[in-house]
N, C-alpha and C positions, 0 to 999 in steps of 0.2 A: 480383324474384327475390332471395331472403338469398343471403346468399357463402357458407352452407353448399349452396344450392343449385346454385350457378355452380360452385364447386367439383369440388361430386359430377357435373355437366352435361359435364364437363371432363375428368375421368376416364373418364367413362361414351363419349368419345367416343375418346379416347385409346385404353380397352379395345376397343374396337370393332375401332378398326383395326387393333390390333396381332391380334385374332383374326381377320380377313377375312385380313392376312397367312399369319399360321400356317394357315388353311384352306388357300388356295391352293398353297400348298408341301404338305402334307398329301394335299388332294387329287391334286396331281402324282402324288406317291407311291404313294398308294391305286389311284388311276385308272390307272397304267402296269402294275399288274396283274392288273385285273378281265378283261380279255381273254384272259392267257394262262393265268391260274390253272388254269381245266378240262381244256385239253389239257396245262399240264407234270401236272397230277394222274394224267391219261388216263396221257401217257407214260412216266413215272416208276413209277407202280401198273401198268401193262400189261395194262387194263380199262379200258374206256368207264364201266362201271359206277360204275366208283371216280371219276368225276368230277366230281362235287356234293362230294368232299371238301375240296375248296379253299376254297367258300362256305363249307362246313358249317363247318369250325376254323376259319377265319375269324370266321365267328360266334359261334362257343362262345368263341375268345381275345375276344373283344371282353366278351361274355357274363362271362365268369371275371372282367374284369378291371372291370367297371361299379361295386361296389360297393367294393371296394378302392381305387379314383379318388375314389369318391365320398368314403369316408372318410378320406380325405389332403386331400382339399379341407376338410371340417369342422376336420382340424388344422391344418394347415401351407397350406390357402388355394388357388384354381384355378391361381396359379400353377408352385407345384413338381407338381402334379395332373398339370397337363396337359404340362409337361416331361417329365417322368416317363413318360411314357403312349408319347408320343411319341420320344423314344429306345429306350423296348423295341420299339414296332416296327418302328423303324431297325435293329435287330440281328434280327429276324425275316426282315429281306428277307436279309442275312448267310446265316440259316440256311437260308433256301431255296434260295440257291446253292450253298452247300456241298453239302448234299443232294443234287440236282440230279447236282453232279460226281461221288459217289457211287452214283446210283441208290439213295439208304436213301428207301425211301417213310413211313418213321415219322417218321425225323429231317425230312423234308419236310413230313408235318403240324403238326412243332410252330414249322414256319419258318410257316404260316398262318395256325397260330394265335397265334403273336409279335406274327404282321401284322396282326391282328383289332383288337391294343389300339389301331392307327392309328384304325378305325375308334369305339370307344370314345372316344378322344378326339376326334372329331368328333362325336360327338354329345353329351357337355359340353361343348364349344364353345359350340354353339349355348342351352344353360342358363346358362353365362358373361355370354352379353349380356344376361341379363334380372335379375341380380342386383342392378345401379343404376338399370333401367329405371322407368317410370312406368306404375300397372299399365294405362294405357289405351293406352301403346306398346308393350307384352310383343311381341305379335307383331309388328310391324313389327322392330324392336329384334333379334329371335331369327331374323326371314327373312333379315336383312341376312349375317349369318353363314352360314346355311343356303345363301344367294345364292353368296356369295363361292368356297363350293368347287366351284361351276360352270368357274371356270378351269382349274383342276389336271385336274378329276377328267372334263370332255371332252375337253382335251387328253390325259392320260394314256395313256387305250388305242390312240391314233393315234403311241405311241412303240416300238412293236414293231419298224415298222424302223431306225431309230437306235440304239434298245435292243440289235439284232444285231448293228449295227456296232460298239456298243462290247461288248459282248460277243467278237465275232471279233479286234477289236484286244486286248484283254487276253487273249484265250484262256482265258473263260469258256468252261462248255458252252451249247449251244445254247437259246435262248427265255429266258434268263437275265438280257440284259442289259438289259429294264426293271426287272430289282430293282436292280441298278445305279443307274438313276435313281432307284429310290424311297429307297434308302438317304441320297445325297446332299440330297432334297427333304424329308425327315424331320429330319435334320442344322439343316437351318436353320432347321425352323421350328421346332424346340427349342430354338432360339438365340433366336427372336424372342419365343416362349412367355415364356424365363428373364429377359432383359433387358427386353422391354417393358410386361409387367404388374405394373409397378410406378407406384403401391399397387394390391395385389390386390382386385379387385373383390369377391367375397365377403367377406371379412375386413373391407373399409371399411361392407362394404352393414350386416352384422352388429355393427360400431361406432357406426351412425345408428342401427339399432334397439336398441340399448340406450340413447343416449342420448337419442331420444325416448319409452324408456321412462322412465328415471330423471327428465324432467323431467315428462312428463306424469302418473308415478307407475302409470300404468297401462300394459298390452301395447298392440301397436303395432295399427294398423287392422285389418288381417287377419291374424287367427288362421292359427296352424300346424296344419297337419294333426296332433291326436293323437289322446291317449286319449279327451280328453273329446270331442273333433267330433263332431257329428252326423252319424247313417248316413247321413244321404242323401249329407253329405261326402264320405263314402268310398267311399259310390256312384258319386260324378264322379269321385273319383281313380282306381278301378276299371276307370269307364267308358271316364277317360282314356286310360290306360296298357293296357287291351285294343284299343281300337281302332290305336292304332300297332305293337302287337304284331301283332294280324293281318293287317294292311295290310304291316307287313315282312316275315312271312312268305309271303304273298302275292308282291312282287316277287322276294325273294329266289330263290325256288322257281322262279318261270319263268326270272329274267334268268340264275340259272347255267346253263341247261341251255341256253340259246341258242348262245352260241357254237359249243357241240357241236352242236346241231341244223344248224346254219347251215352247218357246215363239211361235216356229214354229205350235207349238198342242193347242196355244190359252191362253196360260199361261199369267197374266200378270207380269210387273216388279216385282209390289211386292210378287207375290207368289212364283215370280223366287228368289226372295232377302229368304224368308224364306226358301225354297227348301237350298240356299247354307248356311243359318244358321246353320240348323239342320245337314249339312253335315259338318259343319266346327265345331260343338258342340262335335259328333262322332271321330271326328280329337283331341280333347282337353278334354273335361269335363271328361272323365274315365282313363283320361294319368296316376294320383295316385293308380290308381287300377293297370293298367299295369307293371307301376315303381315296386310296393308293388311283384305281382307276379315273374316280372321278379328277385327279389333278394328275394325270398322266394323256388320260384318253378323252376327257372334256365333261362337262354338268349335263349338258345332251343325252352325249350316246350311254350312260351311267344311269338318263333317268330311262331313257328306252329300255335299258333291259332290265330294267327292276318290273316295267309294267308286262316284259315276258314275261319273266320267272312270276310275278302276282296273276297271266292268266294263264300259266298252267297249274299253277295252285288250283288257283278255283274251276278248271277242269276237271281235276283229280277227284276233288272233294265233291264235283257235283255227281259223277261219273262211279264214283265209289261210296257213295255214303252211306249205303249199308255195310260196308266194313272197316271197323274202327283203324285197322289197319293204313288204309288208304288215306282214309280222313288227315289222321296222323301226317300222313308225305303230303298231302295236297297242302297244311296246315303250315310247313314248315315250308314249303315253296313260297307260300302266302307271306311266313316272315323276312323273308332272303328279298322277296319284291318290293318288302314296306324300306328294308335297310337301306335298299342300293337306290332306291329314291328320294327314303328320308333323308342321307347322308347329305347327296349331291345337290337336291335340292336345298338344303338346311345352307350348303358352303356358295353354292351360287345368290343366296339371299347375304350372304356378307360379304362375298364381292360385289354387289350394287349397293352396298349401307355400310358408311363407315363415321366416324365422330359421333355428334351428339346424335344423329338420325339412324344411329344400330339398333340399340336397346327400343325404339319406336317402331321400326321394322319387322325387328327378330320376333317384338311383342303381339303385333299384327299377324304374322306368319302364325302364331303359336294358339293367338284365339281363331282363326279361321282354321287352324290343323283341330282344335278342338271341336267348335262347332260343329264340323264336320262329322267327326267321329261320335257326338253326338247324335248327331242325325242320324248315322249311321245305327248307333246303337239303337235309339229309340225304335225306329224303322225296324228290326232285323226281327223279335218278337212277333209282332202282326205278318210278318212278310213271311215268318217259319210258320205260323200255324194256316196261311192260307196257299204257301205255293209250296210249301216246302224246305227242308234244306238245301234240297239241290237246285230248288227255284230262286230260294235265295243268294246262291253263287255265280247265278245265273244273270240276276239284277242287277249284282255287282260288278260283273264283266260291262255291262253296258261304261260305267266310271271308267275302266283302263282302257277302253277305247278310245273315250273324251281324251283323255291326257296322252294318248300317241298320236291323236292326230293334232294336236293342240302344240305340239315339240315339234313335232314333222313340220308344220307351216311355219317355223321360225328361218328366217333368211338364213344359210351360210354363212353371209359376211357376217352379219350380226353376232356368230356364234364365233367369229376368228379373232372379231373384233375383242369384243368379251377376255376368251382368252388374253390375247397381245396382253389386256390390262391386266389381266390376274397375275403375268408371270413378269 
């Protein structure tokens, strides 16, 4: 191994964990208000209807803010990116209490959508570890990240009652006091973001590729996705960045409306807060197994069977959802599907984007996963009060069918080719 390699090994391992940190605090954050978002939505807008609004700005602030991260990242590097990202949605959880004390149902959408960019920065996160990676560890490399917000964000939704308490001790309004926690949980991990990625891994990754351009006289191994790539190129980055699109809209869509459903069937908080545990455990805890497969078994057959396991999720849940029980397994099928697609798609988008055309890519990939999910959200409210929950599982199934059949028409070769270049 050169000492430029041990080096870069060193850093590469360094960044790692100061983002498995910043996850974990992040996900705290995030996680302590995915349970309550729909009903303070419910309560605060004084409609059921209006209760997909907390995913939906959620997803749209995340959405808004994907390519502006992205392009702070190309100047100033992932690390003021994702500081940055992450204190505005420390001041989102701010704005929802505020709100909240208010009763303004505006001012509250744009406390979710403040909180959205949390979620934006978690997903360049997980494009952070793959900037020094080795392309035959991309996905191992990027699960490790994806893994890490398993802590935060199952513990999170199980902080609704503590969350009260401090809430009642400060004389906050009520359902409030997990943004309490998130604000705090965001706080540091912008502290660990600013002092720990140092040197910033894009910035160094992009100082190796020019210097083994200048010595080799020529670009580096893998081409960036541009003008001149080849369609089929941009066919897999297409292919890529749609199926994490519709796989996010997919969960997105069912996992907001649960809560509501759940509560509606006699659920209480807390069983709703476990319900979205075990669904956001599915989303994260088997991410290393996904990573591990996708760069063993290929980006393909990794996204295939993530859109299994997301339709027997939404089998389950459509088939069971009078029983919270069920709900639950289908739920966490539903996250195991979003992982093993997120992962391998997220690592097949950085094997077609490397240099200065990553952070453009990865940023593109990230507002189409949002938009999506978006859509997803907004849609899922009107689509529960008129077909159902189980009709809306149902709609959703139509999405993982697009994207199996949309992987299955991918050549062979194209898919062997691909490989060759990652390993």
């Amino acid at each position: 191994m050169s000492a430029l390699s041990a080096d870069t090994s060193r850093v590469q391992a360094r960044t790692l964990r100061a983002l498995v940190a910043g996850q974990v605090l992040g996900g705290l954050g995030i996680g302590a208000t995915l349970s309550i978002g729909a009903i303070l939505a419910a309560h605060v807008g004084g409609s059921d209807e209006v209760a997909g609004a907390a995913a939906t700005l959620s997803t749209l602030g995340a959405a808004a803010a994907a390519i502006p991260l992205a392009r702070l990242t190309g100047r100033l590097g992932r690390r003021i990116s994702l500081t940055t990202g992450t204190l505005t949605a420390s001041l989102g959880a701010v704005v929802v209490i505020v709100a909240t004390g208010l009763g303004a149902f505006p001012l509250l959408l744009l406390g979710f959508a403040l909180l959205g960019v949390g979620s934006a920065v978690n997903l360049q996160s997980r494009f952070a570890a793959t900037d020094l990676a080795s392309p035959s560890t991309r996905g191992r490399q990027l699960s490790i990240v994806v893994w890490s917000t398993t802590i935060g964000s199952v513990v999170g939704p199980n902080l609704s009652g503590p969350g009260e308490q401090i809430a009642l001790t400060l004389g906050l309004p009520e359902l409030t006091g997990s943004f309490v926690i998130a604000i705090v949980a965001q706080l540091m991990a912008a502290a660990i973001f600013l002092v720990a990625l140092r040197p910033d891994p894009y910035l160094l990754s992009r100082e190796i590729a020019r210097s083994l351009e200048d010595a080799a006289g020529a670009a580096a191994s893998i081409p960036a996705v541009t003008a001149a790539s080849s369609i089929r190129s941009h066919r897999l980055v297409l292919l890529a960045i749609g199926s994490i699109a519709a796989t996010h809209a997919v969960m997105v869509a069912v996992m907001a409306m649960t809560p509501l459903h759940l509560t509606h069937h006699g659920s209480t908080i807390a069983a709703v807060g476990f319900t979205i545990s075990l669904h956001i455990a599915g989303m994260y805890a088997l991410s290393p197994v996904f990573g591990w497969l996708s760069d063993r078994v290929g980006r393909f057959p990794t996204i295939l069977a993530g859109q299994g396991l997301l339709a027997v999720g939404l089998a389950i849940v459509s088939l069971g959802e009078s029983h919270a029980a069920l709900v639950t397994v289908g739920l966490t099928f539903i996250g195991l599907g979003w992982s093993a697609t997120t992962v391998s798609g997220s690592a097949l988008v950085s094997d077609l984007a490397t240099g200065d055309a990553r952070p453009k890519i990865q940023g593109r990939s990230d507002l189409s996963m949002n938009i999506a999910g978006a859509i997803g959200g907004a849609g899922a409210g009107p689509l529960l009060a008129v077909v159902g929950y189980a009709g809306l599982a149902g709609i959703a199934g139509i999405l993982v069918v697009a994207v199996v059949i949309a992987v299955l028409l991918v050549p062979r070769s194209a898919q062997v080719r691909l490989s060759d270049r990652a390993n």
